[in-house]
C-alpha positions in Angstrom: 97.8 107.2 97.3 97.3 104.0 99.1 99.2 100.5 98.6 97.7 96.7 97.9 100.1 94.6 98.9 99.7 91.4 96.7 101.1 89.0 99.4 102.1 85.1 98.8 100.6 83.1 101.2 104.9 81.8 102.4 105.7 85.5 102.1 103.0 86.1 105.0 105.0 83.6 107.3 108.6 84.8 106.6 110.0 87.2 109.4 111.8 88.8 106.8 109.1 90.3 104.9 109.2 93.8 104.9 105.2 94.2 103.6 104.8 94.2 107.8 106.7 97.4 107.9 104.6 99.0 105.2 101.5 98.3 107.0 102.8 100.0 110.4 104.0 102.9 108.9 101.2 103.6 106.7 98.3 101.8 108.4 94.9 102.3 106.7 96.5 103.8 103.6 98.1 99.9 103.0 96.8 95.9 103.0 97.4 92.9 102.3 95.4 90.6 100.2 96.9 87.1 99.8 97.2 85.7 96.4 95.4 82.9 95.4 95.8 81.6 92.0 92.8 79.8 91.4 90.8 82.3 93.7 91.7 86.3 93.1 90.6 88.6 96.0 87.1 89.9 94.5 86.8 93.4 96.2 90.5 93.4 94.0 89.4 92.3 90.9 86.5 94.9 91.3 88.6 97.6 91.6 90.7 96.6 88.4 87.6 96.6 86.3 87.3 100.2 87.4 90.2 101.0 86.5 91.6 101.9 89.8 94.7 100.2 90.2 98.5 100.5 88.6 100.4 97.7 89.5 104.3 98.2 90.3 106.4 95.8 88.2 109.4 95.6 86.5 109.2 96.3 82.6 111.3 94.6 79.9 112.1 97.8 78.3 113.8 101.1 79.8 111.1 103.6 77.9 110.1 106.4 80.7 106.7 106.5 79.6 105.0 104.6 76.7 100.8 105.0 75.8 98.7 102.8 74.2 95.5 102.8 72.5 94.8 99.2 73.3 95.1 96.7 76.8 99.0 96.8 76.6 100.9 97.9 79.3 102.0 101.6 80.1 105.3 102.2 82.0 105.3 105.8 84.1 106.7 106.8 86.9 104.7 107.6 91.0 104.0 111.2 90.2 102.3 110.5 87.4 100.0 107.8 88.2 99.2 108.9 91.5 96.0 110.8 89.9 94.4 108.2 87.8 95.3 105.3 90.2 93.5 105.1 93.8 96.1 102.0 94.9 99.2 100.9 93.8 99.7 97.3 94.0 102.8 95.9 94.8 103.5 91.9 94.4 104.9 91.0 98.3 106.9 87.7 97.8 110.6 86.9 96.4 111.5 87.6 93.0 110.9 84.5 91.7 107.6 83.6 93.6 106.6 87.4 92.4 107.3 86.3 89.0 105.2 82.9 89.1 102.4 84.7 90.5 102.6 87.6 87.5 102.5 84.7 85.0 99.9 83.0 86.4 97.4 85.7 87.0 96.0 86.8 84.1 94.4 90.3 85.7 97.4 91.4 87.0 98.9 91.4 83.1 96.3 93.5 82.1 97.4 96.3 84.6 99.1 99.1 83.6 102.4 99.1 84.6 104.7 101.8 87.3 107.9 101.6 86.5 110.5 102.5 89.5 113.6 104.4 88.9 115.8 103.3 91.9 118.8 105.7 92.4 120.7 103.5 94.4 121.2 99.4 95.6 118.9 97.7 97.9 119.8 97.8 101.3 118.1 94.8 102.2 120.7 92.2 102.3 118.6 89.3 103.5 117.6 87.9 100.5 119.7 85.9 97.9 119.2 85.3 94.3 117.4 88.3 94.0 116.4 90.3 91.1 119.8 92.5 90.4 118.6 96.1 91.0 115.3 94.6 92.9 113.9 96.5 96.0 112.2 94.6 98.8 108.8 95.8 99.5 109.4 98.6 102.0 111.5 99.9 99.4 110.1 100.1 96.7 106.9 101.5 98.4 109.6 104.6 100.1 110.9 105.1 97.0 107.1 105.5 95.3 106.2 107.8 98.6 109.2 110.1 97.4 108.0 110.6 94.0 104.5 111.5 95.2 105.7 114.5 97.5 105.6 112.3 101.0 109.5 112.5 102.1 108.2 112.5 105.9 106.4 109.1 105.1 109.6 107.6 103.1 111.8 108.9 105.4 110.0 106.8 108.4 109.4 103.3 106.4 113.2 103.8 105.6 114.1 104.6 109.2 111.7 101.6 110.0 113.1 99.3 107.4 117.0 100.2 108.7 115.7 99.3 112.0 114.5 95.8 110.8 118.0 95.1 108.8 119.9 95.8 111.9 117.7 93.3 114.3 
C-alpha cells in the first residue's frame, strides 16, 4: 500500500504538519502532491481514471461498508481496500482547508471512500477547531498501516509522531 498525500500549499509551510513525518518513515512508499484547484496534479488524475486510488475521508453516515452500482461513494475499511487500491490518498491540511479543497475538486468526489475507525482520541494537540474525533495525518495513515498487517511501520510513525508532539 502506498500513501498520496493531497497537501495544501499553507499546509506545506506549517512546522506542525505531520505529512513530513509520513514521508520519513515510509519514504518511497508516500508523496506529496500539492493541491491546486484550478490545476490537479496529472500523473494523479491519471491514476484515478484507472481506478487506482481510494481516497481517506470522512463519511456522513456510520455504514461499515456500503456498494454501489453507480459513481457514488463506497465506505470500507484499510484491509479491504488495500487490494483494489494501489494508493491511498489522504487530504494533508486542517479540517476546514481539507474540507474546501473536497468541495472544490470535483475528482476527488468521485473517489471511493476509506472510512477510519479510530479507537481512541487524537493525540495531536496542536491544532484547534478541529474536526471532533479528527486524526492528523500521521495518524490517520498509523492507524490505516494497522489495519493492513504493518504494526512495525505504525508503531514507528507513532513513535515518530510522539516524538514531534513532545518538541
Amino acid at each position: 500500500m502506498q500513501f498520496i498525500l493531497l497537501t495544501h500549499p499553507r499546509e506545506r509551510l506549517r512546522i506542525t504538519n505531520t505529512g513530513q513525518l509520513v514521508l520519513q518513515v515510509l519514504g518511497e512508499r508516500a508523496r506529496v502532491i500539492e493541491w491546486h484547484r484550478k490545476q490537479p496534479d496529472p500523473a494523479l488524475i491519471a491514476a484515478i481514471d484507472a481506478g487506482l486510488v481510494g481516497l481517506v475521508f470522512p463519511t456522513d453516515d456510520d455504514t461499515p461498508l456500503v456498494s454501489s452500482n453507480s459513481a457514488d461513494n463506497v465506505k470500507a475499511s484499510a484491509k479491504e481496500c488495500t487490494p483494489p487500491f494501489e494508493y491511498l490518498l489522504l487530504i494533508d491540511a486542517t479540517w476546514q482547508e481539507a474540507r474546501k479543497m473536497y468541495n472544490q475538486s470535483p475528482y476527488l468526489k468521485s473517489l471511493i471512500k476509506v472510512g477510519l475507525q479510530p479507537t481512541h482520541a487524537s493525540i495531536y494537540p496542536l491544532r484547534r477547531n478541529q474536526l471532533e474525533g479528527g486524526l492528523c495525518t500521521a495518524e490517520c495513515v498509523a492507524l490505516l498501516l494497522e489495519q493492513a498487517g504493518e504494526p512495525e511501520l505504525a508503531q514507528q510513525l507513532t513513535e515518530r509522531l510522539m516524538g514531534f508532539i513532545e518538541r
